[in-house]
N, C-alpha and C positions, 0 to 999 in steps of 0.2 A: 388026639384032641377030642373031648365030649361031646357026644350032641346033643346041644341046645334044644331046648324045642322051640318052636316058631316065634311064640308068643316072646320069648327071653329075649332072641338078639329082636327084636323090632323095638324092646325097652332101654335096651344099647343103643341102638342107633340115635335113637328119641334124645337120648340125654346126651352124647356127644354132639348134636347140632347145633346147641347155644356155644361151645367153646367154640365149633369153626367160625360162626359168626361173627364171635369177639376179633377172631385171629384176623378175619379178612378187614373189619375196620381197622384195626389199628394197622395193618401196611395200607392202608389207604391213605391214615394220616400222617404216614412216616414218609408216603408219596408226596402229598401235599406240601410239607413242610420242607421237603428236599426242594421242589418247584419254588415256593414263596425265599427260600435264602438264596437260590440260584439268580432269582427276579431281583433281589435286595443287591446283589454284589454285583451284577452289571448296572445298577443305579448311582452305584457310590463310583464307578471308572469316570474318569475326565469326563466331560460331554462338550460337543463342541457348541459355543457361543458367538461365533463370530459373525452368522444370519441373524442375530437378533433385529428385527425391525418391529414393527407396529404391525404385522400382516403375518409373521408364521414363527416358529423359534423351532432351530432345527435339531436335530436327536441323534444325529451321526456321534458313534462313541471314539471320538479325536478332539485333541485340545483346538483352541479356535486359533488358525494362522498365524494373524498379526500378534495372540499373544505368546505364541510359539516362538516368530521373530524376535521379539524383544525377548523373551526367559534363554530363549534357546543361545541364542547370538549375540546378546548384550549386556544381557545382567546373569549370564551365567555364574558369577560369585557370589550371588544372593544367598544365603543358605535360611534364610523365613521365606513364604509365600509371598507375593506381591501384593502390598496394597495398591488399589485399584480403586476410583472414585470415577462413578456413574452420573452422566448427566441425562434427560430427556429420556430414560426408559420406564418404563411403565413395570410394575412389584412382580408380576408374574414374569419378566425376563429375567429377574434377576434372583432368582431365588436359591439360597445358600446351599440348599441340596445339590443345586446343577454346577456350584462353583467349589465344591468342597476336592480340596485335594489341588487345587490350581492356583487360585487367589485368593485374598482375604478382601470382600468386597464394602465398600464401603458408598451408599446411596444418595449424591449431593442435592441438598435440597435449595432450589431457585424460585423465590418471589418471582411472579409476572410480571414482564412489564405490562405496563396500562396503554388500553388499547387507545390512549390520547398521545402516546409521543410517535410519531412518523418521524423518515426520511427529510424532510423539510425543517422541524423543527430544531432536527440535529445539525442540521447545518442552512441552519437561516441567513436570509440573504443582507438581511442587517442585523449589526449589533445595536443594544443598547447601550447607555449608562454604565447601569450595572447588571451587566449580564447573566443568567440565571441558566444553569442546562436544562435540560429536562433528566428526570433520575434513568438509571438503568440501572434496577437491581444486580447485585453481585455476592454470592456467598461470605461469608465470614470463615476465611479459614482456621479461624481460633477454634471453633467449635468440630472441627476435623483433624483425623492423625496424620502426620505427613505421609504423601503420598509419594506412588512410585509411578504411576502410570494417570491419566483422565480420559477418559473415555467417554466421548457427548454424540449424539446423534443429532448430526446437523440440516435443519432446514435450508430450502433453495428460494424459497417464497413462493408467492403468488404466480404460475403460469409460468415457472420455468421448464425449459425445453435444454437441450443439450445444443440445439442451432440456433440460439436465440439470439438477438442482434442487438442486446445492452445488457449492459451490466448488471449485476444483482444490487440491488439496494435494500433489503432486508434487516428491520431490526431486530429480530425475533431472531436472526443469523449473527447479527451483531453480536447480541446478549451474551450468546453461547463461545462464542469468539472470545469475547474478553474475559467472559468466567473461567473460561479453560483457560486463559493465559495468564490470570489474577493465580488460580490455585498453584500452576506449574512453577511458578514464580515463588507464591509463598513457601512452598513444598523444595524447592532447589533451597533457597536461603536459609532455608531452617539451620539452625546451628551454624558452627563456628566455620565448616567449610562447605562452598556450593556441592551438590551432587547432581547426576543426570536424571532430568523427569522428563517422563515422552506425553506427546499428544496423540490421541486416537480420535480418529473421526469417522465416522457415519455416516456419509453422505451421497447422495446420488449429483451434486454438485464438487467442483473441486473447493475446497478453504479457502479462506480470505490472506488473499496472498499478499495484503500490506500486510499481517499480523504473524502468519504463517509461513515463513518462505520456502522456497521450491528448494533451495540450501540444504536446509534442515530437513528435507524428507529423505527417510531409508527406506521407507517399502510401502506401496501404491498397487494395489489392486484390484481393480473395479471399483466399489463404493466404497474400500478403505484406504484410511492414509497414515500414516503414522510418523510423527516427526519428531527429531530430538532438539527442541528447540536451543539457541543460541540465548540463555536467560537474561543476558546486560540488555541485547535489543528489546527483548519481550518489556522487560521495565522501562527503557527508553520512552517504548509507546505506553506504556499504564500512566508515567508520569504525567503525560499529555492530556489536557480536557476531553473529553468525549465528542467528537465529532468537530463541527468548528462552533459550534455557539458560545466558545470563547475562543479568546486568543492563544495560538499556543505559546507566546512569549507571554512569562508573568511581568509586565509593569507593575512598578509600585510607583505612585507618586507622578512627578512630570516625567515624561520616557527624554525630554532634550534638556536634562540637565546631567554633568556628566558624573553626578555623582550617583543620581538613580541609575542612571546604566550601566557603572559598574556593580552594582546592588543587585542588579538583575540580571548580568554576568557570574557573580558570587552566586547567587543563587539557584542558576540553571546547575552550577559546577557542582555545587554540591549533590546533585541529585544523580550526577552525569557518572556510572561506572566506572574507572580506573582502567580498567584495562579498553574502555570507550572513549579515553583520552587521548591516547598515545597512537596511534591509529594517525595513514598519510591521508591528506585530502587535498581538495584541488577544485578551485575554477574552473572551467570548463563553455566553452562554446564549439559553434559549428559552421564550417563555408560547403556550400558544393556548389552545383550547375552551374557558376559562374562567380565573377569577381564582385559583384554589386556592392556585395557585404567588408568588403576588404579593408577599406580606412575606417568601418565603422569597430571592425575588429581591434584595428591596431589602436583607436582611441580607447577602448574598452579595456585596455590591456593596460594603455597609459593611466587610465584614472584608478584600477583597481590596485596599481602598483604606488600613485599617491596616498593612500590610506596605509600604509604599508603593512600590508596581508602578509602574513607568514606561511603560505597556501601555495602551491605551485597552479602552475596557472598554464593548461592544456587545450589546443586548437585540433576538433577535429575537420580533415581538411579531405575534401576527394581531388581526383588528378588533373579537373579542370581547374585548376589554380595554379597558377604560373609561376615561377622559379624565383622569378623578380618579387610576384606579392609573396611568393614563401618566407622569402629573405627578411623581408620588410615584418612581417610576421615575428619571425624568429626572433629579429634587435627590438622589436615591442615588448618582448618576454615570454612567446607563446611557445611550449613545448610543441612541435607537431607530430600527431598522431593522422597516419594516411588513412580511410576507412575506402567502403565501396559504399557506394548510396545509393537509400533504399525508395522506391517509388510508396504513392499513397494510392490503394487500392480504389477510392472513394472520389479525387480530384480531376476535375476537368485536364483533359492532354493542356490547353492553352493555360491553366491555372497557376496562380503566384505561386499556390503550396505542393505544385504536383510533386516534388522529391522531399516533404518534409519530415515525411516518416524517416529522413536519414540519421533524426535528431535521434531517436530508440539507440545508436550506436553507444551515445553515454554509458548506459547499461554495460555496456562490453571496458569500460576503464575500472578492471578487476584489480587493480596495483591500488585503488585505492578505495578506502571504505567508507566514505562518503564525499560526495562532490557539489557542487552549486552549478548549476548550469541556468547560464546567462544569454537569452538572443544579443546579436550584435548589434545591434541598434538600440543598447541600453550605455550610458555611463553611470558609473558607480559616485557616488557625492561623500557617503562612511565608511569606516571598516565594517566589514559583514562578517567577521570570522566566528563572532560568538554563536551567529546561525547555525555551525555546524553541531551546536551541543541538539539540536533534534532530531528526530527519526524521520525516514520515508515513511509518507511523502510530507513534507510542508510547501506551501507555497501561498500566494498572496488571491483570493476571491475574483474571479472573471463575473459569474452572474449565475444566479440561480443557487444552485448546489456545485456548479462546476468551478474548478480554482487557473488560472493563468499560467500557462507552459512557458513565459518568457524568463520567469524566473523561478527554477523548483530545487529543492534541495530531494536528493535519492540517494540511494546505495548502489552502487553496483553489484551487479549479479547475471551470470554468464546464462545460466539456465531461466532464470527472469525475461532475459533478453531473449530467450529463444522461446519463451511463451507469448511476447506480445509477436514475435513474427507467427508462431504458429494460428492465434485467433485474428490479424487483421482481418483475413480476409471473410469471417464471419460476424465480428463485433464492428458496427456503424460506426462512423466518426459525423456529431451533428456539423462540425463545419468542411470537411473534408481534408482536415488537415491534421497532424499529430495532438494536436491540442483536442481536440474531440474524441479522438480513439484513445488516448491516457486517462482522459475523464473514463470511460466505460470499461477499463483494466483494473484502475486504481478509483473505485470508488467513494474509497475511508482515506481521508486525509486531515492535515494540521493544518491550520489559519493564523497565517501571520498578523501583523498589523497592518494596513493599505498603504503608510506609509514607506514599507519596504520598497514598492514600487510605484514612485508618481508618473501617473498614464498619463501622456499626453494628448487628450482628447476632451474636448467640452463640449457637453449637450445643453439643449437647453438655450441655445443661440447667447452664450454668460460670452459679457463685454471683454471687450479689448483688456481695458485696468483688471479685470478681474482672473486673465489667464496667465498669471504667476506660480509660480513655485513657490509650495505652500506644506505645511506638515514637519520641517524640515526633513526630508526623505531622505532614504540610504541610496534609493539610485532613480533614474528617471528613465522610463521607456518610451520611444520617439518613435509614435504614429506618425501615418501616413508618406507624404514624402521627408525623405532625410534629410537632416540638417548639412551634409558632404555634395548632397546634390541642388541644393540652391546659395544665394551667394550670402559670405557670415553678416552682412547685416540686414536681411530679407528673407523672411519665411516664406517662402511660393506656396505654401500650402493653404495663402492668403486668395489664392487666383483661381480656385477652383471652386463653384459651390460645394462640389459633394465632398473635398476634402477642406472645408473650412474650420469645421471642429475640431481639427488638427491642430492648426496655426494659431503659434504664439514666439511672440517675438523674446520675451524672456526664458521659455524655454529653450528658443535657439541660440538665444547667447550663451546661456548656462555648457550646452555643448562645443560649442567654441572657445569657449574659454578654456574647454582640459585638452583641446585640438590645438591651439598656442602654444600652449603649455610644453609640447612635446619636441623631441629635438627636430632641426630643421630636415634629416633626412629622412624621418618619419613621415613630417606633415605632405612632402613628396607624393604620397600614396593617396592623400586625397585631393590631389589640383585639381581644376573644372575641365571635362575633355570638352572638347570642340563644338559633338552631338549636342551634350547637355547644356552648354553655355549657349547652342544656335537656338533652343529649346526656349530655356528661361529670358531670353531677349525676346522672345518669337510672343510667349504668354506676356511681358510686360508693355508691348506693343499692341497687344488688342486690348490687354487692359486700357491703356491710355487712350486708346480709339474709343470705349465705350465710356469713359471716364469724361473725355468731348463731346459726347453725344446727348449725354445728361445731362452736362452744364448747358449744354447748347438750349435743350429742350427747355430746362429750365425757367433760363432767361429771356424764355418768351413767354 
């Protein structure tokens, strides 16, 4: 090898130092660019979405659970991506990058409601005229592709707690409830055959389980729910006015002539699913603690069987009722079903209602898919059967927002029933009785006409002539003391101040007359016993004492 002199290789060296500089950039950027596709193709892998809330969106690289459940387990013959329609999340949850390869997401858009319609006005305590709702906006599914999935993040309202001791009355939970079950609905109907669309929910509350039922849910965990809704019921309730600020039977015209009532039988029909028709139902009431209720039963049974109901007609009954009133039961027409009865968390031990949470057993007659339950101390005056073209719950207005437990139309449902036992003993009941604690269960319900059930009670201190039977009603419920336990031509409930609003002497005929009516070894079951007869002479004797005492004064 020659040798160089000094000065040569240092002009070598000099000029190879720009190539190795060049060399060492470009692996720098060949680094780089390896790093940024490495970053690029864990971005494009599933991501899971299933924490989306309003507080963090999480980054774990797995698809999101609930929609794992449904791809994985139920629509695994899907061969497109699922469309998916988003309610209540906010544009950064939902952004196509983080859904690509999973769903095809589609972002529904909901008008607010205005912060003028409350809980009150949707079920106002009187109607008008002409009744007006107030609006709650709801999507246009025209303007959206049919969907396979809806997915809303549900409010709890104002100062919900998970131990709260009333119901949720929420309309801004409302809203989101029917929009989801407006789309699921439009999206199943689509074309010439139904298909399955599920509900997804978001909520740190459970869904509105008049709309949502515990039935239809496949998979619940912590704040998600996911249900495959039953779509004939979901329209059942869509058909229905919003809340009760109308009625949910459509009248047309006069409701007592018998040609608008079948106009508005036609009517309900047509709306009413097919396979929502054929479906068994049934009457339904209830005895326990004792026989009190016994002849009022067997009359209830005789007058719903004069209308002639096509309805089977079911007594629930506990083991304090006697062989003899079972019997007498049975030749009225009453299926009996035995139950165990249920105490009222809420009710005084000495109280009228302390076992009337036994009424919640309705819920367990799973043979049938909708019922009418009726207290015993109602007779029936029309056929009721077209009732059953509506959804749970309907019932006739008690006061306020709350509706009357003496006569409700429900569904049964096994897991329903085992949700109001599971919160009695956390949800209040305002009167200590089943009727209070159903109000705070079933918040959303349908309003019938007041003439479903004429109460027998007058405020207002309204005259003797004026406590008639009036509206022509379909049945009449009998305050205070019963028509069985004073004599048929005298309302005792004439002899007490505090039950005077009770007493009417045309309402006690009206019950007597379908107590005639019945055969003689029926009427059997309600004779006067001994007690009660020493009782009602005992009250007509101090009446007459002080009925002397008046005249006496008087005439001086």
């Amino acid at each position: 090898m020659p040798n160089f002199p000094k000065t040569y290789s240092m002009v070598i060296s000099l000029s190879l130092r720009p190539r190795f500089m060049l060399f060492s950039l470009f692996s720098l950027l060949i680094s780089v660019k390896i790093i940024l596709v490495t970053h690029h193709f864990r971005l494009t892998q599933p991501t899971n979405i299933i924490h989306l809330d309003k507080q963090s969106l999480s980054t774990t690289l797995e698809p999101p659970k609930w929609l794992d459940v449904i791809k994985g387990n139920y629509l695994a013959h899907k061969e497109r991506d699922l469309r998916v329609g988003f309610f209540n999340f906010e544009a950064n949850q939902l952004s196509p990058l983080l859904l690509r390869g999973i769903v095809d997401p589609v972002t529904i858009e909901l008008e607010p409601i205005s912060p003028n319609v409350t809980w009150d006005k949707l079920f106002p305590a009187v109607i008008g005229d002409n009744p007006r709702c107030p609006e709650i906006p709801t999507p246009n599914a025209r303007e959206y592709p049919t969907l396979d999935v809806v997915v809303a993040q549900l409010p709890c309202g104002e100062g919900y707690n998970k131990s709260q001791t009333e119901g949720i009355r929420d309309v801004h939970r409302l809203q989101l409830s029917l929009a989801t079950a407006h789309l699921i609905v439009e999206s199943a109907m689509n074309g010439n055959e139904s298909k399955d669309v599920y509900g997804v929910f978001i909520s740190k509350c459970e869904p509105m389980v008049e709309m949502f039922r515990c039935d239809d849910l496949i998979w619940n965990e912590g704040d998600y729910w996911i249900y495959k809704p039953e779509v004939d019921r979901l329209k059942e309730i869509l058909n229905m006015p919003i809340g009760t600020c109308e009625f949910a039977l459509p009248y047309v015209g006069d409701p007592n002539e018998p040609r608008t009532l079948q106009l508005q039988v036609n009517s309900i029909s047509k709306h009413r699913p097919k396979a929502m028709m054929r479906q068994k139902e049934a009457y339904v009431t209830v005895l326990h603690s004792s026989e009190s209720y016994v002849c009022g039963a067997i009359t209830l049974a005789h007058s719903i069987l004069l209308t002639n109901t096509t309805k089977d007609l079911v007594q629930l009954a506990d083991r304090t009722i006697s062989n003899h009133s079972i019997a007498g039961l049975q030749a009225a027409g009453w299926k009996i079903k035995w139950i165990e009865r249920i105490k009222s968390p809420y009710a005084k031990v000495t109280a009228y209602n302390v076992w009337n949470y036994s009424k919640l057993r309705v819920w367990q007659l799973i043979e049938y898919s909708k019922v009418i339950f009726i207290d015993s101390d109602f007779i029936v005056l029309r056929n009721l059967d077209h009732f059953f073209h509506y959804p749970q719950l309907t019932a006739r207005l008690d006061h306020g927002f709350y509706f009357n437990s003496g006569i409700i139309l429900l569904e049964p449902s096994e897991c329903l029933f085992n949700t109001l036992m599971n919160k009695r003993f956390t949800l209040n009941s305002y009167n200590g009785g089943d009727q209070g604690y159903m109000n705070e269960v079933l918040t959303y319900w349908h309003r019938v006409p007041l003439n479903l059930s004429s109460m027998k009670v007058f405020l207002n201190n309204a005259k003797v002539g004026k406590r008639a039977v009036s509206m022509n009603p379909y049945t009449i419920h009998f305050f205070g003391l019963k028509p069985w336990t004073c004599y048929r031509d005298y309302d005792c409930n004439w002899d007490s101040e505090d039950l005077r609003k009770f007493a009417s002497d045309h309402f006690h005929s009206q019950w007597w007359k379908v107590h005639d009516d019945k055969p003689k070894q029926l009427q059997m079951h309600c004779s006067m016993t001994k007690t009660r007869d020493a009782t009602i002479r005992q009250w007509l004797y101090y009446k007459k004492a002080r009925l002397n005492i008046y005249f006496t004064k008087s005439s001086h």
